[in-house]
PyMOL Python script that loads the backbone (N, CA, C, O; Angstrom):
from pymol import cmd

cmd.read_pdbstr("""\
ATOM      1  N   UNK A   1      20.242   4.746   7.003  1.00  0.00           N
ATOM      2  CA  UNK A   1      19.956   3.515   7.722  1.00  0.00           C
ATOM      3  C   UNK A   1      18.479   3.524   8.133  1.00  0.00           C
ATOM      4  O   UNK A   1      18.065   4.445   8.838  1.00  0.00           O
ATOM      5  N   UNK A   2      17.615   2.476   7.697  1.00  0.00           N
ATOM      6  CA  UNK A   2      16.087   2.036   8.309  1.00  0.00           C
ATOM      7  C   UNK A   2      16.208   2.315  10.089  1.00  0.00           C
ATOM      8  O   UNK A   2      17.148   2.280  10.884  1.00  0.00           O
ATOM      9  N   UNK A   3      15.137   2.521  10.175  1.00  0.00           N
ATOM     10  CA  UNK A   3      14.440   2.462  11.364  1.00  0.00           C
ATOM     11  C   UNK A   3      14.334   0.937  12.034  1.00  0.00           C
ATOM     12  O   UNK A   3      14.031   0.730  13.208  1.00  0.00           O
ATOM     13  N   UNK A   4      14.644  -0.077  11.055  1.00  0.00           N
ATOM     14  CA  UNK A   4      14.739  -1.841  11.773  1.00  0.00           C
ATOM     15  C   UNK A   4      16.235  -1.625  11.650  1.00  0.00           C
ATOM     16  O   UNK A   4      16.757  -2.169  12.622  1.00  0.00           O
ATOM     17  N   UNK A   5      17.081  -1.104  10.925  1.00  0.00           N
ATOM     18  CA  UNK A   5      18.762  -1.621  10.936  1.00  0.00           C
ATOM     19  C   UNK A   5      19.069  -0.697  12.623  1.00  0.00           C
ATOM     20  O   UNK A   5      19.617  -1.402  13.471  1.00  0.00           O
ATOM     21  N   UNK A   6      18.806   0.453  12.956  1.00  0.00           N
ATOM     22  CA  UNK A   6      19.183   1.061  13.760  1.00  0.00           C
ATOM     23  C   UNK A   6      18.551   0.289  14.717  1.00  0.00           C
ATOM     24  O   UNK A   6      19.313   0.471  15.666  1.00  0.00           O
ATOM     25  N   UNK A   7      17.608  -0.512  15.157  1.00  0.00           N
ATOM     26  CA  UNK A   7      17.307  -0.957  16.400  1.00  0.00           C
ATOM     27  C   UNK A   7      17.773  -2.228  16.257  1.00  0.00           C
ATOM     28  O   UNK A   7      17.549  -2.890  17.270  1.00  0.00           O
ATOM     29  N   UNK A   8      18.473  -2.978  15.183  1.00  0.00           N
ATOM     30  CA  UNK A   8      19.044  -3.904  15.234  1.00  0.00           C
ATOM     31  C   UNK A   8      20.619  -3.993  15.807  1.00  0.00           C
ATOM     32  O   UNK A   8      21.076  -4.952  16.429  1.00  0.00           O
ATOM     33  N   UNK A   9      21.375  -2.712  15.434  1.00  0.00           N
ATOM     34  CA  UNK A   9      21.941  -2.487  16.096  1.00  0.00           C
ATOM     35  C   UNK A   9      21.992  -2.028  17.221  1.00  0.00           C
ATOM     36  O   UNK A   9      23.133  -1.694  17.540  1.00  0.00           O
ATOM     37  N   UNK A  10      21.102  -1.839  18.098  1.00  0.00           N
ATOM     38  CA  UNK A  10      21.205  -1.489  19.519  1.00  0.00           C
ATOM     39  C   UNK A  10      20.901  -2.468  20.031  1.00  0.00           C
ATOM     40  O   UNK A  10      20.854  -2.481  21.261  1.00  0.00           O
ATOM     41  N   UNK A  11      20.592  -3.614  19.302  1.00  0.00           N
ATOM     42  CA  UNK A  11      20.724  -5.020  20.089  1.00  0.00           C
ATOM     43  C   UNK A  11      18.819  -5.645  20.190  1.00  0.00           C
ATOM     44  O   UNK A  11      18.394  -6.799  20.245  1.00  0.00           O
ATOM     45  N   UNK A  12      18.176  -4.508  20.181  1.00  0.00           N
ATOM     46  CA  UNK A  12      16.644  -4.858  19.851  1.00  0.00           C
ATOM     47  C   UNK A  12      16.699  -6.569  19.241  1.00  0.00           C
ATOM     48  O   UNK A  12      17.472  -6.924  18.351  1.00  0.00           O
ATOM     49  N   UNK A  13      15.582  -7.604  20.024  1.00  0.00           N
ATOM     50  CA  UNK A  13      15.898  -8.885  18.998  1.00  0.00           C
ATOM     51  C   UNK A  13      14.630  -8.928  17.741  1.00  0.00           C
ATOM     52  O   UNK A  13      13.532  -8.387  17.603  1.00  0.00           O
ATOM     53  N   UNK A  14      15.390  -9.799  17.020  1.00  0.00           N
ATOM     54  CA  UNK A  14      14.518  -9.714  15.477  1.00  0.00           C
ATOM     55  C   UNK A  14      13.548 -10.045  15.346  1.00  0.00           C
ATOM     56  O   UNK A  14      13.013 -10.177  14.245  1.00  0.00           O
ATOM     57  N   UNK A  15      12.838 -10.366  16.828  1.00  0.00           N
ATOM     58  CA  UNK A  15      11.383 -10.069  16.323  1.00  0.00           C
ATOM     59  C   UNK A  15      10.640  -9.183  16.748  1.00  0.00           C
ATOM     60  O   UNK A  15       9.429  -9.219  16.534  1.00  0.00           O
ATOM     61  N   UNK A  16      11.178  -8.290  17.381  1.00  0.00           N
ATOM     62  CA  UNK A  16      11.038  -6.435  18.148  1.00  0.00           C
ATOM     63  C   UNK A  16      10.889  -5.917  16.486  1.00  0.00           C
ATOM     64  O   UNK A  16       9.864  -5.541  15.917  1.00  0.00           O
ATOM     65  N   UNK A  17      12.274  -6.039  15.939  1.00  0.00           N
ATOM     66  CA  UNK A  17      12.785  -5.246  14.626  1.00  0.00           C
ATOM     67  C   UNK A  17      11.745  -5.481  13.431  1.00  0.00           C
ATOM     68  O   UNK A  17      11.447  -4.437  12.850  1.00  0.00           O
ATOM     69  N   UNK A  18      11.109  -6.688  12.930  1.00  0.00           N
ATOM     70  CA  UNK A  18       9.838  -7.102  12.455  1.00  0.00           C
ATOM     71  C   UNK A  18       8.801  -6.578  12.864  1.00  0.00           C
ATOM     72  O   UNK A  18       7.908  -6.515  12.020  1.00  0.00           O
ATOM     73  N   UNK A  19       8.578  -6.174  13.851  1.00  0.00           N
ATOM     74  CA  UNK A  19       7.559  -5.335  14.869  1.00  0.00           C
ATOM     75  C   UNK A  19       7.203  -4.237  14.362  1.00  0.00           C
ATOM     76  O   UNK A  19       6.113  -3.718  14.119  1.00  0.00           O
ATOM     77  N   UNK A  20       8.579  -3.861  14.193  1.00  0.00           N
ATOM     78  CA  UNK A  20       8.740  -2.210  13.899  1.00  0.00           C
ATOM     79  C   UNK A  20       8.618  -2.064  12.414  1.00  0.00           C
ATOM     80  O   UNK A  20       8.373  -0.890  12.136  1.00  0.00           O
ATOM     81  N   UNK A  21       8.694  -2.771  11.448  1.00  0.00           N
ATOM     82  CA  UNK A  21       8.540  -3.050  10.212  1.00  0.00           C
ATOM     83  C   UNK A  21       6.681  -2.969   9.923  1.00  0.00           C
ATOM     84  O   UNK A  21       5.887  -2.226   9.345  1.00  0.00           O
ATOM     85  N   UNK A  22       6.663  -3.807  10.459  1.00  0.00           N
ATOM     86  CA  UNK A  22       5.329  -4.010  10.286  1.00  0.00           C
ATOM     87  C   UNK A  22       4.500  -2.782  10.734  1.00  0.00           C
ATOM     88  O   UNK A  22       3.844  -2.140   9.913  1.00  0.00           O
ATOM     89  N   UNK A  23       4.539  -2.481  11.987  1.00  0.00           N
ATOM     90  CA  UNK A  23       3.863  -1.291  12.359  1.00  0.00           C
ATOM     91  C   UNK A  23       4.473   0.029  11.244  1.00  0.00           C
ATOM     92  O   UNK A  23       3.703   0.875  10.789  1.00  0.00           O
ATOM     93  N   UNK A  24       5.503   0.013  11.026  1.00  0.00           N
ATOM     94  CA  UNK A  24       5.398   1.199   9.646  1.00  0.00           C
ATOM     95  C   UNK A  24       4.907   0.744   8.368  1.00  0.00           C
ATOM     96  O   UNK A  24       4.789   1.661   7.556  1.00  0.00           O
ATOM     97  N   UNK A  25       4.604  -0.343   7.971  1.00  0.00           N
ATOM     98  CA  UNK A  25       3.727  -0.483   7.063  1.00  0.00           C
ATOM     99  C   UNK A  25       2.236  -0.533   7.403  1.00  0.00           C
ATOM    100  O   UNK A  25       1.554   0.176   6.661  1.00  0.00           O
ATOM    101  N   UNK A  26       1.563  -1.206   8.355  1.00  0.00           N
ATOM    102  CA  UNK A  26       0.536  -0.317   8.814  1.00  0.00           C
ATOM    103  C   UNK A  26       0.376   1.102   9.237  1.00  0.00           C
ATOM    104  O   UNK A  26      -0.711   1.435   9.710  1.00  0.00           O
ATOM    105  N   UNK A  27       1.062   1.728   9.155  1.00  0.00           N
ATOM    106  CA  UNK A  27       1.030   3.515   9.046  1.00  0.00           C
ATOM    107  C   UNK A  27       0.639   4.057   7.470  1.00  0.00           C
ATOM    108  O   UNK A  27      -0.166   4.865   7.007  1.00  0.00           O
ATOM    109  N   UNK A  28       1.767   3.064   6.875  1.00  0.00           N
ATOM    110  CA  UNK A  28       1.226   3.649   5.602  1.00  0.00           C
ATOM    111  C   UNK A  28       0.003   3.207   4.602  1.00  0.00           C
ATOM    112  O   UNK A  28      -0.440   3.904   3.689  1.00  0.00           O
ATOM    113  N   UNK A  29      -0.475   1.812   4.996  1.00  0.00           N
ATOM    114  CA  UNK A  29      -1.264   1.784   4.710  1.00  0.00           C
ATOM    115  C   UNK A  29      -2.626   2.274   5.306  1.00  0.00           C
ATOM    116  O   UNK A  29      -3.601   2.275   4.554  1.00  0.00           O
ATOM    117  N   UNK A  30      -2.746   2.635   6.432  1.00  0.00           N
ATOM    118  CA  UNK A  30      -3.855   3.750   7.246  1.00  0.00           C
ATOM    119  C   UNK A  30      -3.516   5.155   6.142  1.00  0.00           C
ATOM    120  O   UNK A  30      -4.481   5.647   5.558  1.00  0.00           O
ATOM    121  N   UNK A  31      -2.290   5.668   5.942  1.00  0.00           N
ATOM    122  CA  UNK A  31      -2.385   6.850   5.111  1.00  0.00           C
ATOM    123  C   UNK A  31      -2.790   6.865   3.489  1.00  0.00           C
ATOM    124  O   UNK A  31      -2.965   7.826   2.740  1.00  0.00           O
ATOM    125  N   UNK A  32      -2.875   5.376   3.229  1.00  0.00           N
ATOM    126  CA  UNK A  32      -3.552   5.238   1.620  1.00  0.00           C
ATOM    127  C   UNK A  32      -5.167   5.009   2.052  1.00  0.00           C
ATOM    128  O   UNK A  32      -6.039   5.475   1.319  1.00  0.00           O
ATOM    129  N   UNK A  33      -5.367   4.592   2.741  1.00  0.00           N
ATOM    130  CA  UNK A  33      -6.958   4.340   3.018  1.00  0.00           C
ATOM    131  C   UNK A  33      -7.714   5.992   3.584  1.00  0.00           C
ATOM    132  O   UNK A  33      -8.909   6.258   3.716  1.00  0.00           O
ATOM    133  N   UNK A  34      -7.061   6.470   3.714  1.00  0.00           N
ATOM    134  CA  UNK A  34      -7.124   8.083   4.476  1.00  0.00           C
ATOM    135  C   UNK A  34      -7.205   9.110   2.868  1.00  0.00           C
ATOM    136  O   UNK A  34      -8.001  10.025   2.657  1.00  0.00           O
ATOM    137  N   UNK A  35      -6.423   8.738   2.180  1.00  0.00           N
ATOM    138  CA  UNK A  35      -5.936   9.366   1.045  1.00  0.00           C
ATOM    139  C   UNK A  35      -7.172   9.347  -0.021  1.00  0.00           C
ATOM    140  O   UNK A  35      -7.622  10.298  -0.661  1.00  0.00           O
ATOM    141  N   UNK A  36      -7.713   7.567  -0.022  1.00  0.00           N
ATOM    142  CA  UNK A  36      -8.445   7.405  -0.754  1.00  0.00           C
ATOM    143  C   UNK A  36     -10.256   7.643  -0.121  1.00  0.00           C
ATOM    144  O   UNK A  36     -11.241   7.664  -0.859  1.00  0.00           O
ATOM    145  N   UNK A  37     -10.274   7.785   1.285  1.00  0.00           N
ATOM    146  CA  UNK A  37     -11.509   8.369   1.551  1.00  0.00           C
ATOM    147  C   UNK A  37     -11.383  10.118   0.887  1.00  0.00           C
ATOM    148  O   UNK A  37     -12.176  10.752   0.190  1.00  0.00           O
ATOM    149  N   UNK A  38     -10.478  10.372   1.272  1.00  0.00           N
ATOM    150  CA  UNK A  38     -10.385  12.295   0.812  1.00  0.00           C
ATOM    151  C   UNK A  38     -10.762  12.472  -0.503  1.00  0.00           C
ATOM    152  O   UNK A  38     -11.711  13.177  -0.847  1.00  0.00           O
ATOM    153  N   UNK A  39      -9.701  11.552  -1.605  1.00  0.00           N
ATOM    154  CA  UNK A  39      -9.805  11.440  -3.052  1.00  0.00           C
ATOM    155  C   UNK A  39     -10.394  10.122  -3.454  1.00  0.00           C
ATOM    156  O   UNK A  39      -9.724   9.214  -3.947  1.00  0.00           O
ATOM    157  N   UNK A  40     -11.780  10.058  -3.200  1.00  0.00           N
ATOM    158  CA  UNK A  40     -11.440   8.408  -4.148  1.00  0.00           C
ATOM    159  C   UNK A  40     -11.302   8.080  -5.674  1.00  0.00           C
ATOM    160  O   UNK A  40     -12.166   8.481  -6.454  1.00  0.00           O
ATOM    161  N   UNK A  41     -10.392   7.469  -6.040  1.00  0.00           N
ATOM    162  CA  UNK A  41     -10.351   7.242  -7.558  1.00  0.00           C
ATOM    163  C   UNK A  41     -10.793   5.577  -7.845  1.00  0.00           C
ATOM    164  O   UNK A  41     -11.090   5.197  -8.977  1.00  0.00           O
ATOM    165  N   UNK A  42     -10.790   4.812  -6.850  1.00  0.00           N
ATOM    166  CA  UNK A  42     -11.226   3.431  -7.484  1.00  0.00           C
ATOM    167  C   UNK A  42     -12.134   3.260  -8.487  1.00  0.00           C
ATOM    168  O   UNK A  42     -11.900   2.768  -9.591  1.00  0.00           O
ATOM    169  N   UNK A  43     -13.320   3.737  -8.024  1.00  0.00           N
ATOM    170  CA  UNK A  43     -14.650   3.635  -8.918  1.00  0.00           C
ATOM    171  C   UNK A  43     -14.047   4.422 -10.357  1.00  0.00           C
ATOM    172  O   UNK A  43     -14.280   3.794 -11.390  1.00  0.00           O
ATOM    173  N   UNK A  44     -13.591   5.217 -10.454  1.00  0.00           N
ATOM    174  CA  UNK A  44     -13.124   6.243 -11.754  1.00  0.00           C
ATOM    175  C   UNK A  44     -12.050   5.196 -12.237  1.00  0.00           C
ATOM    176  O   UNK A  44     -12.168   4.838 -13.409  1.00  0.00           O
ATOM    177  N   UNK A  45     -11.083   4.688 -11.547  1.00  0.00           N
ATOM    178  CA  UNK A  45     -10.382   3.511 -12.295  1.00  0.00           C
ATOM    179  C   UNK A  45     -10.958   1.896 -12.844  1.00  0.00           C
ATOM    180  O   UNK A  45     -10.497   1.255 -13.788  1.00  0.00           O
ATOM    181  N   UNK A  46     -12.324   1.419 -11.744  1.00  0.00           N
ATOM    182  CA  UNK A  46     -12.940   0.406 -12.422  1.00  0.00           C
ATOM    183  C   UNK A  46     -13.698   0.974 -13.580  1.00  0.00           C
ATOM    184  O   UNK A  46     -13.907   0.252 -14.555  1.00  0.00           O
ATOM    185  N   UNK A  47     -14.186   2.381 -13.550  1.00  0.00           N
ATOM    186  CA  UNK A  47     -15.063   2.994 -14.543  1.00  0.00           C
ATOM    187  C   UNK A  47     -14.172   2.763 -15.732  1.00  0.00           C
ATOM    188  O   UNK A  47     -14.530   1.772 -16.369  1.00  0.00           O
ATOM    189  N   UNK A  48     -13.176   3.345 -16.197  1.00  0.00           N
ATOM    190  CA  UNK A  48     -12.244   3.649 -17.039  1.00  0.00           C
ATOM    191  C   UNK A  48     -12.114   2.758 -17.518  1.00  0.00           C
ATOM    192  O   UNK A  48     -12.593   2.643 -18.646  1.00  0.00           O
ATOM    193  N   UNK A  49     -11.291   1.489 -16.826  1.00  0.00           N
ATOM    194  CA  UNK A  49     -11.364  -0.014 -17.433  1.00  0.00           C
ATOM    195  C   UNK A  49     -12.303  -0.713 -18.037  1.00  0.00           C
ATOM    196  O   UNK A  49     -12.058  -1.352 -19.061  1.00  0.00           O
ATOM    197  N   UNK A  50     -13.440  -0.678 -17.501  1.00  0.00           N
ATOM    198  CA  UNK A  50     -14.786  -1.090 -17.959  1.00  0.00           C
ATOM    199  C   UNK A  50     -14.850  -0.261 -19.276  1.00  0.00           C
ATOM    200  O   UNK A  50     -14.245  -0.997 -20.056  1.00  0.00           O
ATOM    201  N   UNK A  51     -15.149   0.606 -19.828  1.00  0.00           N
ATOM    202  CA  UNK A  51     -15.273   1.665 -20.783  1.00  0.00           C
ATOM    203  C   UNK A  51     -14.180   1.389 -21.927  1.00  0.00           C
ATOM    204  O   UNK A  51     -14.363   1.264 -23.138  1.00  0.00           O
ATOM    205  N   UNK A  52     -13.218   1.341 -21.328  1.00  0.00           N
ATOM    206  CA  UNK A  52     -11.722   1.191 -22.389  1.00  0.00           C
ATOM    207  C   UNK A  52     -11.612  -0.121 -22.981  1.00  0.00           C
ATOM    208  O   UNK A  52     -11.079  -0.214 -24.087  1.00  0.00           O
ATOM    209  N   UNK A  53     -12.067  -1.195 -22.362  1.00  0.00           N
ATOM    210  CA  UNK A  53     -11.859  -2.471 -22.479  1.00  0.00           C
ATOM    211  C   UNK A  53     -12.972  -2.714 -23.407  1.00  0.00           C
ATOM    212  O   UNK A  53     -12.720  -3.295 -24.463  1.00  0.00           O
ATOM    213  N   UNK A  54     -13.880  -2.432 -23.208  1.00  0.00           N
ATOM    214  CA  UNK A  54     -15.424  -3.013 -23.740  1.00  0.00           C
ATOM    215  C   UNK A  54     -15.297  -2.031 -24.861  1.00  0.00           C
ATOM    216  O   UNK A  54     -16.364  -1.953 -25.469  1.00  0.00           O
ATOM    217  N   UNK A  55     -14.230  -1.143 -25.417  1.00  0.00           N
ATOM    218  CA  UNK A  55     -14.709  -0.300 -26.423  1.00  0.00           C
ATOM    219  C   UNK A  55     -13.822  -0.893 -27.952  1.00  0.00           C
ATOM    220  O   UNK A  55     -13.629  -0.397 -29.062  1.00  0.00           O
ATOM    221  N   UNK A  56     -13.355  -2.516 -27.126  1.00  0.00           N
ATOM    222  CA  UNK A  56     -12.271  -3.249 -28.367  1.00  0.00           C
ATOM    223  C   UNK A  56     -13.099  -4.726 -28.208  1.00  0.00           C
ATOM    224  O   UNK A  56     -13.425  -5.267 -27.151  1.00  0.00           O
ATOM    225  N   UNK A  57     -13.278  -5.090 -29.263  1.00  0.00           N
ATOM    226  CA  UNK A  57     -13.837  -5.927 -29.569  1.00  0.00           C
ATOM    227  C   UNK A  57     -12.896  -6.998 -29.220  1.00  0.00           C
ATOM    228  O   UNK A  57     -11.724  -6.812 -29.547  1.00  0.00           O
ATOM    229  N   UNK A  58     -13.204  -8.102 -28.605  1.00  0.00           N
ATOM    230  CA  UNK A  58     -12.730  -9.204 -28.010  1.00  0.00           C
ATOM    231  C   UNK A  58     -12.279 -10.288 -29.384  1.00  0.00           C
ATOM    232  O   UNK A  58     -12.913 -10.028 -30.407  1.00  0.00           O
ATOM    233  N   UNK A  59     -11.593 -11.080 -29.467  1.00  0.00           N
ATOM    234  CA  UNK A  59     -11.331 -11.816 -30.887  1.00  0.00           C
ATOM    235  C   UNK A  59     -11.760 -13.241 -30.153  1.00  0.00           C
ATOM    236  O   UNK A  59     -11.313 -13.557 -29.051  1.00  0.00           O
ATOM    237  N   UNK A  60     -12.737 -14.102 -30.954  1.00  0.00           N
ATOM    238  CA  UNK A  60     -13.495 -15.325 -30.459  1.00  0.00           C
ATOM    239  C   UNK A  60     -12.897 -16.471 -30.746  1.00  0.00           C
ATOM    240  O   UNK A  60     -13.407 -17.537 -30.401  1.00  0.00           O
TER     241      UNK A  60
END
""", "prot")
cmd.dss("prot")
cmd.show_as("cartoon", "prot")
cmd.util.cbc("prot")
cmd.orient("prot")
């Protein structure tokens, strides 16, 4: 059972339970932005694309 079904059942109202939703998805997204300062791969994934893409000739 979620962490919103269990406070839904204790009677919490549904927009407490949305609350709590939300604030655990802002957790995890603080831990991908955390993840990607430690490791960044963006630039290595726009790199890659750029490189891979441009190495096939486009049909006009």
């Amino acid at each position: 059972m979620t962490p919103i079904a269990i406070a839904s059942e204790l009677g919490f109202d549904w927009r407490v339970c949305r609350g709590i939703g939300i604030i655990g998805r802002a957790v995890d997204l603080v831990g991908h932005i955390a993840e990607e300062i430690r490791n960044p791969v963006a630039r290595e994934i726009s790199r890659r694309i750029e490189e891979e893409t441009s190495a096939h000739p486009r049909p006009k």
